[in-house]
Structures are given as structure tokens and as C-alpha cells.
Residue, then its C-alpha position, 0 to 999 in steps of 0.5 A: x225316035x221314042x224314049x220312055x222314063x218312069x217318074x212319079x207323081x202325088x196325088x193327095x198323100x199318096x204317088x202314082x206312077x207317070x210315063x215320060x215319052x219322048x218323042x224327037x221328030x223331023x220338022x221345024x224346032x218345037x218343045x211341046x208338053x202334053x198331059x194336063x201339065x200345069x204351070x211348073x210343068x210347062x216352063x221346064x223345056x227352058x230349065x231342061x234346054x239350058x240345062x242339057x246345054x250347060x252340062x256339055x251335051x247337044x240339044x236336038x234341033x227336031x221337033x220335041x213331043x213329051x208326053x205325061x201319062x196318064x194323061x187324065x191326071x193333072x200333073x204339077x210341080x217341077x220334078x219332071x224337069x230330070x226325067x224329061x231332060x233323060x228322055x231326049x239324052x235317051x232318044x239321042x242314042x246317049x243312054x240305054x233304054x232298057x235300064x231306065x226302066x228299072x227306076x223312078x226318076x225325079x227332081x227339078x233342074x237348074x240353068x246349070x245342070x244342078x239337081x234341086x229337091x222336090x216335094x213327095x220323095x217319101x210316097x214316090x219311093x213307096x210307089x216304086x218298091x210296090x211296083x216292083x222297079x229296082x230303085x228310085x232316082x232323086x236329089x241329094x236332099x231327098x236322099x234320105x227321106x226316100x231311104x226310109x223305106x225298104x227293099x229300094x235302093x235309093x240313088x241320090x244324084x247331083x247333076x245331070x251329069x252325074x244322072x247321064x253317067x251312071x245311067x250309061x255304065x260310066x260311074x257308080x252311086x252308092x245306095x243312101x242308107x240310113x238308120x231308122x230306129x236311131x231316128x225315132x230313139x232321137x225323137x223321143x226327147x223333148x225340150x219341154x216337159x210337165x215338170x216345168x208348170x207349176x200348180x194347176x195339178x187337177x189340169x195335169x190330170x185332164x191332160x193325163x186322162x186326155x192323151x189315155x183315151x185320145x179324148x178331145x179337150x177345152x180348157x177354159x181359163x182367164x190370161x196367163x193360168x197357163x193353157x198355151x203352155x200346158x198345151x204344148x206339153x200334151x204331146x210329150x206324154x202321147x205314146x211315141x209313135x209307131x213306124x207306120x204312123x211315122x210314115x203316113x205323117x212324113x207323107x203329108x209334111x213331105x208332100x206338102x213340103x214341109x218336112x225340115x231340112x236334113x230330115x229324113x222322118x217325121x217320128x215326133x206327134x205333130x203339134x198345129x197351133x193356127x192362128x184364129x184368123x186362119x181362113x177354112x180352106x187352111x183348116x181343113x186343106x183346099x184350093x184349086x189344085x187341093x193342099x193339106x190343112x192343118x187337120x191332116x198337118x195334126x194328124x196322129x198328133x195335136x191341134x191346138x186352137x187357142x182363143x177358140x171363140x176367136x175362131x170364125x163360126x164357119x171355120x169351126x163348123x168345118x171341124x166337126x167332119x174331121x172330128x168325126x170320121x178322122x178324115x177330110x174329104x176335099x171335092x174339086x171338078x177335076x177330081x176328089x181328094x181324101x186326107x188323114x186326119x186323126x187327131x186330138x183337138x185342144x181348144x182353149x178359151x177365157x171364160x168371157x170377153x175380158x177374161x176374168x169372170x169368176x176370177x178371184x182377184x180381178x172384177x170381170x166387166x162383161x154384162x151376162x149377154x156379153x158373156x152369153x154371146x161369146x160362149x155361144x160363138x161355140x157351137x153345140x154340135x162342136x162342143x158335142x165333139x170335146x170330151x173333156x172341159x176342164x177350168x184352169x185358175x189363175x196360178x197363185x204366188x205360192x205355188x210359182x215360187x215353191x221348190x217343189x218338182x212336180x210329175x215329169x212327162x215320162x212318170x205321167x207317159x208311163x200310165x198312158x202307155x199302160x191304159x193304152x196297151x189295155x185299150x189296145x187289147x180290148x179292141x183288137x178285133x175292130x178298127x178303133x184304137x181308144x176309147x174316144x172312138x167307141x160308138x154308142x153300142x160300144x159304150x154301153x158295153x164296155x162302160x156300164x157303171x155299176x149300181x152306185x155310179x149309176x146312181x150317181x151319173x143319174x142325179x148328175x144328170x137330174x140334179x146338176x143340169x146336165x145336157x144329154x149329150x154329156x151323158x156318152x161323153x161322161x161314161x166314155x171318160x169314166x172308162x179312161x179314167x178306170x183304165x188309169x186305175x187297172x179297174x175291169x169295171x167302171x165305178x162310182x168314183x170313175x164316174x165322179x172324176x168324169x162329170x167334173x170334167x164337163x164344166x160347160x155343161x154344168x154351167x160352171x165355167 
């Protein structure tokens, strides 16, 4: 006899609909899995054996076929282990047929019968209501993260057991509900703020112009100014995020599985600080069977490199892609995957090898090729993607112990909603969101500066030895900077802010 379970399976960010048939047939005891099963998959006809024993029910003593379709597609992870277990109760004559149809069945079994979590329940409840099926079946813990979306039920089950009598008519499960808009209000306090960082008030500023246009920053700056620390704060004055950026940021931790416990979504802007050693596969994802990196971990939020030219050169050059395009492309012989990532890049680096090169207080050791040798770790075609450099100076006594409150987040959060929402307006008829993402036809448009910000953009470039790339990335921020000011059009004084924001180019730093 035959039976056919519908379940799921990820692949990249996104679910797909997988057949389970089972087929139980006369002949000597066997227990075969065909589909491109991997590892987890092959094993489950132990768990699934033990498990339909210990829950009280007859394993067939016949010649088991479970087949995973399509089965083109390699099929990992062990949340078959349910569905599978399902297909021979069903082929038994235990459960009817025609209501397994109505939904996706997913999660992994214990020895015992228990139902343990499993990755991707978010992008499997997606599939399921665009197929069209009733509802999704799932463990309890991912109860909630499935819940997020509407117009499925959600049916968060235990035990086999529990699965098997609901299935046959014999119990009820209540449909997980949860409140989404009491998810992101909660969301959007943080335990950090801006307030808290004393002095570096032209740093704040970058920041601020930074998290308005979704400009890409360096910060360059001896130990201990303050970088990692006003880093971490840039997410605080990001604009919140939207139910749709939420969700494509929960699909990614969840199939990665990496969404915290007890959480249903992901509606606080990411922050990936990786460590310099960090191989370029756990960058940008990778592996045989192709995972995440911390490019698409970051997206629709922050990454942070700290200790930049720390970084290995080939790991830095996989960025510029990313960057780019705001997504990575990861090519196998089996098949080609494509994540998201959108994102802001914060890199932080000291100004040389021991740290103090311009410091006012401590003698920098470094010979000038010493010096030149570790900035050139940083590739001209990288930097050409950082907007904004920015020079941090050590924090004086004065300013640690003044009383003074500086700008909170939510003051500085204000205006970058503001020059967002006028952003917003002004590419409402293309794809892009922020000024960082204008191309060069775009630039010209939207940034010509007048007559004496022309002038003075010109003897910058004449005069303080600008590179030419720095020309775009000057007018793009020069139009951020006016959009903070309410001005239409990009003056003198925009563009004046804009040049002091390309240290490196102008040999400063």
C-alpha cells in the first residue's frame, strides 16, 4: 500500500514543497530512503522505527520504500523524521489519507516519540499558504515562528502520538496565534544608546549621515577612542524595520538556525561583528551543502569589521560583490544559490600598526613603510565602495567626566526617518531605497551642486588631492547631507561637510 505526506524542505532562503511516499510491500524487512537523502535523512528509519514502537503502535514487518520527491534535489536535515513516521501509520490503514493532504508535516523524532524543532519552520509556513494547503504541522517550538504568517493555521504538536490522533479525528489542537505588532513594538527598545558616548560629536554626526543614506563607513582611530562602541549604537538610530524586511531576516537566521529561543521574529536590524580570522566561506556563506555567511546573517542591518586590515586580503575582496549587487551568489556542482545581502558595512582600523600615528599624546613607533604597508592591506576597489572615512581621536578627560547628556538615539532617529522618508519619495518609480545606491546617471541628476559647490568640489579635487573616485562618493553624501538639512538642492556647505568625510583620500588619516 502507498501513502503520501506533504512536507518541506529549504532550499537557500526559501521552502519548497517535498512529497513523502511511502510504500510498505511483501518481502524480506527492509527500510530504504531514496531522494538524494543525506546524512540526517538516511539515519531517520532508526528514530522513526524506535519512535513508532515506544509510542505504542506496530511497525510493519514488510519491505519499506520512502521516497523524497523531487527527487533531483538533495534533501538534508531531519525534519522528515514526522512526515516519514506518518506515511507508514497511514499505509497501515491507522490514519486517513485524504486529510494529510490538507498539510505540510514537519520535525524531528526522538527515541521516545517526542517532537524536537527544526530549522526553516518560518519559509515552510510561507510555502504552505502559497500552495494554497490548509495549515502546517510542526513542533511546539517552532509554533510561533511558523505563526507569523497569515492566512495558515499553525498546529503545534508534541508527540507522535499526539500527531497520530489529531490526524485520525480522535483530539483537537488549538491554532498557534500570536501578536505581531506587540513583537516589533518590543523590538524597538534598545539596551544601548548614543547618549552614553562622550565627546566624538563630529563621529555622531557621520554616523547620523551614515544610517540617513545607507552609506558604507570607515572609522579610523588609535585604541580605545571609541569605534566598536559607537558601532554598536549605529543600529539604534537605523529606521525600524518593516514586516517584510523582518520576515526575509527571520527566514535567513531561521534556516540557519540561529533565531533565539522562544522567538517567533526577527524585527531588530541585525548587528555581525566577525572575528578577523574568519575564513571567506563564513563571510560571504558557503560549504558543500551551501550555508549563510555573515553577509546575509547582516542583512537589512550592520556588519561590522573591526581591526579591518586584520582581515585576510581574500576575505576582504569577496566583499566587493556583495557590496555591489546586496546579494551573494554561491555556485555548487549540484546546484546554485543565491542569498540576500543588503546591507551597511562598518569597518574600523587604527591609523597604523601600533595605533598612535597622529595621536597627540603617545609617540607613534611605525616607520612611514610600516605605515604604508598596513593601510595598503585595504584595497583600492573596497574602499571605493566606503562612502564615508571618518577619524576618531582619542576621548580627552574633559569630555569622559563632563555631566553633560549628549543627543539621544531616538533625537538623532528622528531625522533619519525624516531624510529617509524624502528618499523614499524620490525613488518611488525605481528599485532603489537610499542615496548610497544611486548609479552614476542618478548622481548627476539628483546631486548636481550649484554654482559655488561646484567650485568648491573642484578645488578639492585640484587642491587637496582627491582621487577620483572620491568624486561620486563626495556628491552622493552631499546629498544625504542635504536631505538632513530639508534643502531641494545640494549647496556649498553640503558639499563641504561631504569632502571631510574622505580622510584617506586626502591623506589625512
Amino acid at each position: 500500500m502507498i501513502s503520501k505526506i506533504l512536507s518541506s524542505a529549504v532550499l537557500g532562503v526559501d521552502a519548497y514543497i517535498v512529497e513523502v511516499e511511502v510504500d510498505l510491500a511483501f518481502g524480506v524487512p527492509q527500510f530504504n530512503t531514496v531522494g538524494l537523502p543525506e546524512g540526517a535523512v538516511k539515519e531517520s528509519k532508526e528514530r522513526v522505527r524506535a519512535a513508532i514502537k515506544n509510542c505504542g503502535y506496530e511497525f510493519p514487518a514488510r519491505r519499506i520504500t520512502v521516497n523524497l520527491a523531487p527527487a533531483d534535489i538533495r534533501k538534508e536535515g531531519s525534519a522528515f523524521d514526522l512526515p516519514i513516521s506518518l506515511g507508514i501509520l497511514s499505509a497501515t490503514g491507522l490514519i486517513e489519507q485524504d486529510l494529510l493532504q490538507d498539510y505540510v508535516i514537519l520535525g524531528e523524532l526522538s527515541l521516545d516519540g517526542k517532537v524536537k524543532p527544526v530549522k526553516g519552520a518560518l519559509p515552510s509556513s510561507i510555502r504552505a499558504r502559497d500552495t494554497g494547503l490548509k495549515g502546517i504541522i510542526l513542533p511546539k517550538e517552532n509554533a510561533e515562528e511558523a505563526a507569523v504568517v497569515d492566512g495558515i493555521e499553525v498546529l503545534a504538536v508534541e508527540t507522535l502520538q499526539d500527531t497520530v490522533e489529531f490526524l485520525a479525528g480522535k483530539m483537537t489542537i488549538e491554532p498557534t496565534v500570536i501578536d505581531v505588532d506587540s513583537i516589533f513594538t518590543a523590538a524597538r527598545s534598545y539596551d544601548i544608546d548614543f547618549h552614553e558616548v562622550k565627546g566624538q560629536e563630529h563621529v555622531k554626526r557621520a554616523l547620523e549621515v551614515a544610517a540617513s543614506g545607507g552609506h558604507n563607513v570607515l572609522m579610523i582611530g588609535s585604541p580605545g577612542s571609541g569605534k566598536t562602541m559607537l558601532a554598536r549604537r549605529l543600529p539604534t538610530i537605523l529606521p525600524d524595520m518593516s514586516f517584510d524586511e523582518a520576515l526575509e531576516t527571520t527566514k535567513i537566521y531561521s534556516v540557519s538556525g540561529l533565531l533565539p529561543d522562544h522567538s517567533s521574529l526577527f524585527a531588530t536590524r541585525p548587528f555581525r561583528p566577525p572575528h578577523h580570522t574568519i575564513s571567506d566561506a563564513g563571510l560571504i556563506g558557503g560549504g558543500a551543502v551551501p550555508k549563510p555567511g555573515e553577509v546575509s546573517l547582516a542583512h537589512n542591518g550592520v556588519l561590522f569589521l573591526d581591526e579591518l586590515p586584520e582581515f585576510r586580503k581574500n576575505v576582504l575582496e569577496v566583499l566587493r560583490q556583495p557590496l555591489e549587487d546586496g546579494v551573494v551568489t554561491i555556485s555548487r556542482a549540484i546546484t546554485s544559490i543565491t542569498y540576500p545581502a543588503s546591507l551597511m558595512l562598518v569597518a574600523a582600523m587604527n591609523p597604523c600598526p601600533c595605533g598612535y600615528h597622529g595621536d597627540p599624546l603617545k609617540e607613534c613607533s611605525c616607520t612611514p613603510m610600516q605605515i604604508h604597508k598596513y593601510r595598503a592591506k585595504v584595497s583600492g576597489p573596497l574602499l571605493d565602495r566606503i562612502d564615508i572615512h571618518v577619524e576618531v581621536p582619542p576621548v580627552r578627560y574633559r569630555e569622559l567626566v563632563e555631566d553633560t547628556r549628549g543627543e539621544t538615539s531616538a533625537d538623532i532617529k528622528t531625522r533619519v526617518n525624516a531624510a529617509r522618508e524624502i528618499q523614499k519619495a524620490r525613488f518611488k518609480r525605481s528599485r532603489i531605497h537610499s542615496n548610497s545606491q544611486m548609479s552614476p546617471s542618478m548622481v548627476r541628476k539628483y546631486s548636481k551642486p550649484d554654482d559655488r559647490g561646484a567650485s568648491l568640489l573642484q578645488a578639492a579635487i585640484d587642491r587637496l588631492g582627491l582621487s577620483a573616485r572620491a568624486y561620486d562618493r563626495i556628491l552622493k553624501v552631499s546629498r544625504t547631507v542635504a536631505d538632513l538639512d530639508g534643502s531641494e538642492n545640494v549647496l556649498a556647505h553640503h558639499i563641504s561637510e561631504a569632502i571631510q568625510y574622505r580622510s584617506l583620500d586626502r591623506g589625512l588619516a
